[in-house]
C-alpha positions in Angstrom: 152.3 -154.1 -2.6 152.1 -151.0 -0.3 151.2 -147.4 -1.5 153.2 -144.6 -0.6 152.2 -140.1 -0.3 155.4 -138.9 0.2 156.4 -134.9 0.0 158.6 -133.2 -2.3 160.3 -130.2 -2.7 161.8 -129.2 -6.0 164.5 -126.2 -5.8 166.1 -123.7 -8.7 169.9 -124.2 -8.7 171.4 -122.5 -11.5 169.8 -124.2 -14.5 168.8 -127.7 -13.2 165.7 -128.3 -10.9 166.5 -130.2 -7.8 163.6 -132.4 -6.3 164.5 -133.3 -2.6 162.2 -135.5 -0.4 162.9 -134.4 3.2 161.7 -137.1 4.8 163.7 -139.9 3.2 166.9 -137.7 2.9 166.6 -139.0 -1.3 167.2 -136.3 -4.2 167.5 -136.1 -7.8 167.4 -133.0 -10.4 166.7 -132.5 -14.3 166.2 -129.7 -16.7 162.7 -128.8 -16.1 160.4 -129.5 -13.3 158.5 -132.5 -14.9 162.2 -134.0 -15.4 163.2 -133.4 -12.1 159.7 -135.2 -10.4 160.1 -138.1 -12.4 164.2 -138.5 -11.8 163.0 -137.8 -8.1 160.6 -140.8 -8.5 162.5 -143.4 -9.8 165.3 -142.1 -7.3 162.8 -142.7 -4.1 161.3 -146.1 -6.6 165.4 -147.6 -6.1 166.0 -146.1 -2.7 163.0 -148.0 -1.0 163.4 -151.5 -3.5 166.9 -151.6 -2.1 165.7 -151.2 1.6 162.9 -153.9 0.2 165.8 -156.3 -0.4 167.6 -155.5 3.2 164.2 -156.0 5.0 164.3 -152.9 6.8 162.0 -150.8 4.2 159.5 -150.9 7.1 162.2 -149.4 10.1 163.3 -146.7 7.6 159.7 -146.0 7.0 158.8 -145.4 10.3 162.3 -143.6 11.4 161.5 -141.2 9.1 158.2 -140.1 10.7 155.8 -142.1 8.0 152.7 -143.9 9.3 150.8 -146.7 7.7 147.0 -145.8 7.3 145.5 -149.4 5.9 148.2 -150.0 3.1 149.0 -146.7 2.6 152.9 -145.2 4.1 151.8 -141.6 4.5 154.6 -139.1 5.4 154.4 -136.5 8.1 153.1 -133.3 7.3 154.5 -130.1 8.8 152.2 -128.2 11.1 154.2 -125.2 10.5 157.0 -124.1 8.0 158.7 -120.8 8.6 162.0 -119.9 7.3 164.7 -118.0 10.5 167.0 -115.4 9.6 170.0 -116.1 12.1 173.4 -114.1 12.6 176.1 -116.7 12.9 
C-alpha cells in the first residue's frame, strides 16, 4: 500500500465549502470545512481505487505532476501562486 500528500484547496460558494485537489482535477463540498475535507477524502479515496482497478493509478499519478519519494506519491508544489487580473 502506497502513501499519498496531496494538496487541497477548499473554496466558499454560497453556503457549502468546496474542497478541490488541483492536481487530480477531483472535488467534493459539505457544510463546513471539516465536512468538506473528509467528503474531499473519500472522493480522491474512490477516484484513485477505481484507477487501482484499471491499472493505470500509477500513469495518472505521474501525468498529474506527483513523484514517488520511497512509497510515498507526493504532489507538486507551486513555486509561485499569484492571482492575474485580465481585461477580456
Amino acid at each position: 500500500m502506497s502513501k499519498f500528500s496531496i494538496r487541497i484547496e477548499i473554496f466558499k460558494e454560497g453556503e457549502a465549502y468546496v474542497a478541490l485537489s488541483p492536481e487530480l482535477n477531483v472535488s467534493s463540498f459539505g457544510g463546513t470545512i471539516e465536512e468538506a475535507k473528509s467528503a474531499i477524502k473519500e472522493a480522491i479515496e474512490a477516484f484513485m481505487e477505481e484507477c487501482e482497478k484499471m491499472g493505470t493509478l500509477e500513469d495518472v499519478l505521474e501525468e498529474a505532476g506527483f513523484t514517488k519519494n520511497s512509497d510515498i506519491w507526493i504532489s507538486r508544489a507551486p513555486i509561485m501562486e499569484e492571482c492575474l487580473s485580465l481585461a477580456v
